[in-house]
N, C-alpha and C positions, 0 to 999 in steps of 0.2 A: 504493500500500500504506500503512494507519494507519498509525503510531507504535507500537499493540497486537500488531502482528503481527511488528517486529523485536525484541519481548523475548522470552528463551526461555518453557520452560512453565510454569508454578508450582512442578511438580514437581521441574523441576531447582533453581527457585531456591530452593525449602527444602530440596533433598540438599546444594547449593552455600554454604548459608548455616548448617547446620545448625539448622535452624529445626522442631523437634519443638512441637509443641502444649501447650502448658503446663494442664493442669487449676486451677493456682492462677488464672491468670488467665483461664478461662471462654474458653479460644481451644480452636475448632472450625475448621479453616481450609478454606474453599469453594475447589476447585481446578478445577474449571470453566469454563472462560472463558465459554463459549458461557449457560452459567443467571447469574454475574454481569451479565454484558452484561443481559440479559432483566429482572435487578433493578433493575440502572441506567434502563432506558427507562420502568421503574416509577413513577419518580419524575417525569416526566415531559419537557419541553422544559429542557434545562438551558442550554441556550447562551448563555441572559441571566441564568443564577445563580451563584450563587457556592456551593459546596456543603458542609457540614460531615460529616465522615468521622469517624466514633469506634472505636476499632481495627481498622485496616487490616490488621494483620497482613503477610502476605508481598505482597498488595495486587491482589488478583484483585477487590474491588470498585472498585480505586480507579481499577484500568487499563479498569474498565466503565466508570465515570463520565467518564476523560478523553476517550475512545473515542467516546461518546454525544455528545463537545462542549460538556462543564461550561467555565464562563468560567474558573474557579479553584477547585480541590478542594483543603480543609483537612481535612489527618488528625492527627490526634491518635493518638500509640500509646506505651502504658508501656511494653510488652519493648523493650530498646533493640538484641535482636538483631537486629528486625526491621527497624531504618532503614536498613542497607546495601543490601537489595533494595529498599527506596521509593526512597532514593535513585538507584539504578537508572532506577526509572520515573521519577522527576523531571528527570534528564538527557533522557530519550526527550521528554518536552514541557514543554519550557523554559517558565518562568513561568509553569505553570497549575497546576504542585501544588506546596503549602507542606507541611512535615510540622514536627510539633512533638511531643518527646518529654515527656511529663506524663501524669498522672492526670486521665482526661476531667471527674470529678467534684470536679479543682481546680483546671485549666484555664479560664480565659473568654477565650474564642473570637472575640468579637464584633468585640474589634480590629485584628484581623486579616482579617475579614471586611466585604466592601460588600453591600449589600439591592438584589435580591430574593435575601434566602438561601433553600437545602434544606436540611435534612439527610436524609442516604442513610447507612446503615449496618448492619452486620452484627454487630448488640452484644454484646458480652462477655456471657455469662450471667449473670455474679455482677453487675453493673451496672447493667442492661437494665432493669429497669424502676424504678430510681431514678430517673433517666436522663431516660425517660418523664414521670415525675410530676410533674419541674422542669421539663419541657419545656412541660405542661399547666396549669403551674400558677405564670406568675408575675407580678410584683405588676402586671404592666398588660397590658393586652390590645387589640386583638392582638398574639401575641408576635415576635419575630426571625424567627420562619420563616414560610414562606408554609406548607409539605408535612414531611412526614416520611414517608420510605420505610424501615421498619424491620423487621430480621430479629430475632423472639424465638421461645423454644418453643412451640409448638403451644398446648399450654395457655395459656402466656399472652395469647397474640395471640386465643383465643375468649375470653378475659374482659373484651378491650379492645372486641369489636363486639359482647358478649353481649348479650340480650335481657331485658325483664321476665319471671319467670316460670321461667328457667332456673339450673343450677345456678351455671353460671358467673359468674350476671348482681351483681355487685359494685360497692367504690369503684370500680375503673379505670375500666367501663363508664361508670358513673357523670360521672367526671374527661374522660375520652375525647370522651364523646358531648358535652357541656355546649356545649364550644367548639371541636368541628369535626368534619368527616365521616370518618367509621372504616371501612376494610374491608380484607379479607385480600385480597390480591393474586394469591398465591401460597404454593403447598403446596411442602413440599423433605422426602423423607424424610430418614431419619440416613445411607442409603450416600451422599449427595453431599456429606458432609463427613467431613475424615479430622483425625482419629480421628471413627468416626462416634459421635456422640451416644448416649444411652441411649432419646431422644426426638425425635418427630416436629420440626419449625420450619415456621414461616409466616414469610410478608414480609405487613405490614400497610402499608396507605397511609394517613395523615390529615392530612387538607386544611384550616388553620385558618378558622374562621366571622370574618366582620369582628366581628361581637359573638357574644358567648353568645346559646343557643339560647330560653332562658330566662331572664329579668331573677331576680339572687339577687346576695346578697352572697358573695361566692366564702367568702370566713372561714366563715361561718355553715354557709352548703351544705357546706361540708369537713367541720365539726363534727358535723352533725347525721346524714350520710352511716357516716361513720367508726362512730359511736355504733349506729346504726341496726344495720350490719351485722356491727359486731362481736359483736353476741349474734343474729345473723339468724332463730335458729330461736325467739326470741320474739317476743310479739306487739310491736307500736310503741309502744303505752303503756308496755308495764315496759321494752322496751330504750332509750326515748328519756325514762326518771324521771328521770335527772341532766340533763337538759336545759334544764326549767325544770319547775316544782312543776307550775304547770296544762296541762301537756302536751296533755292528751288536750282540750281546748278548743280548744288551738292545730291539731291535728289536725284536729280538726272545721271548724276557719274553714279551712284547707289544700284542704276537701273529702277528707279521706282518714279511713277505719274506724279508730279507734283498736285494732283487734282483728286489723288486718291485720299483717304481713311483712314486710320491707325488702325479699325479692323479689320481691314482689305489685306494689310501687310503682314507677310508670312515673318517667321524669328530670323530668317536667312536676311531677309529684305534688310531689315531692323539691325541686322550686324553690317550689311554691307552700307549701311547710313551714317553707322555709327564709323566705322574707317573711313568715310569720307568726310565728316565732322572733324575729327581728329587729325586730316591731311591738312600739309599748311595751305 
């Protein structure tokens, strides 16, 4: 018999811990054993990684992860009601889960963590895709993690694998796609979380690229991106004028219509723009 199977059920350890779900802090808590488990395998072979956890909560992802054979699962969680029950599970498997109480967004993680890292997690909503965007975006590449197994709303997780052409299709896509492979994993509606939601979730999986997909100056591409779809429903010439006076040249060496869309434009387009921004 696991170690997962002599902890009771979630539900008693949040009636045992009083542990209600906080809306200030974006906790939705998955009490499923059997759909974390399923998240955990998401992320793939963990037995040789070290995994990063961003609130656990009462710890129904964390006891998937340990479950699965993660080498060492680091959670990170601000409600500090919730460390009695982690601590729980960290008795059940001695030296493979660390928990640290902090703000994931001022927490660094990495010294306490050995490579090949994951992270796996079920994000705070209010978070979640800060989260994401430092995860995609920092100053060297490639980053700390090999994978990211991550649960966001429904919404957001189709802006992360969205396509040219779509309404969704945005920076994330944009950030996501650049420097590594994106896709949803998994659908969960609002009844398998309690309090359930107002809105669907997905669990996305992204795989980092050894390099970007496209040769671009990351700064530039962020710039011109940003600009691009901030006024989306203009053409590229007037949304990308503070960019640089001769724009619509630079467009054209890009190969792209200076009368087109930022949704029209493929991630290829968007790097060949960005080299051309960048040329003196």
């Amino acid at each position: 018999m696991s170690a997962i199977d002599t902890l009771p059920p979630l539900r008693d350890v949040i009636a045992s811990h009083g542990l209600s779900a906080r809306k200030s802090l974006g906790q939705n808590f998955l009490l499923d054993l059997n759909l974390t488990a399923k998240i955990a395998r998401q992320a793939g072979d963990l037995t040789t990684s070290d995994v990063l956890e961003i609130g656990p909560g009462p710890g129904g992802l964390t006891r998937g992860l340990l479950s699965e054979g993660a080498r060492k699962v680091l959670s990170i969680e601000k409600d500090r009601r919730c460390l009695p029950a982690l601590a729980e599970i960290q008795a059940a498997y001695p030296d493979r889960l660390q928990i640290i109480e902090g703000d994931a967004l001022e927490v660094d993680p990495l010294a306490h963590l050995t490579p090949p890292i994951r992270v796996a997690a079920n994000l705070p909503y209010n978070i979640g895709t800060e989260l994401l965007v430092r995860w995609l975006t920092p100053p060297d590449w490639p980053p700390f993690w090999e994978s990211l197994t991550l649960m966001f709303q429904r919404e957001v997780a189709e802006r992360i694998v969205a396509q040219p052409g779509s309404k969704t299709y945005g920076r994330l896509a944009i950030l996501a796609q650049w420097r590594s492979d994106a896709r949803i994993v998994m659908h969960l509606p609002p009844e398998a979380f309690t309090p359930p939601p107002k809105v669907s979730s997905a669990v996305v999986h992204l795989t980092a690229l050894p390099k970007p997909r496209f040769e671009a100056d990351a700064a530039v591409l962020s710039r011109v991106v940003a600009a691009a779809f901030n006024q989306r429903r203009k053409m590229l010439r007037a949304a990308l004028k503070g960019i640089a006076p001769d724009i619509e040249d630079r467009l054209v060496a890009a190969g792209l219509k200076p009368t087109d869309r930022a949704e029209q434009i493929p991630l290829e387009g968007f790097c060949a723009l960005a080299r051309a921004v960048a040329a003196p």
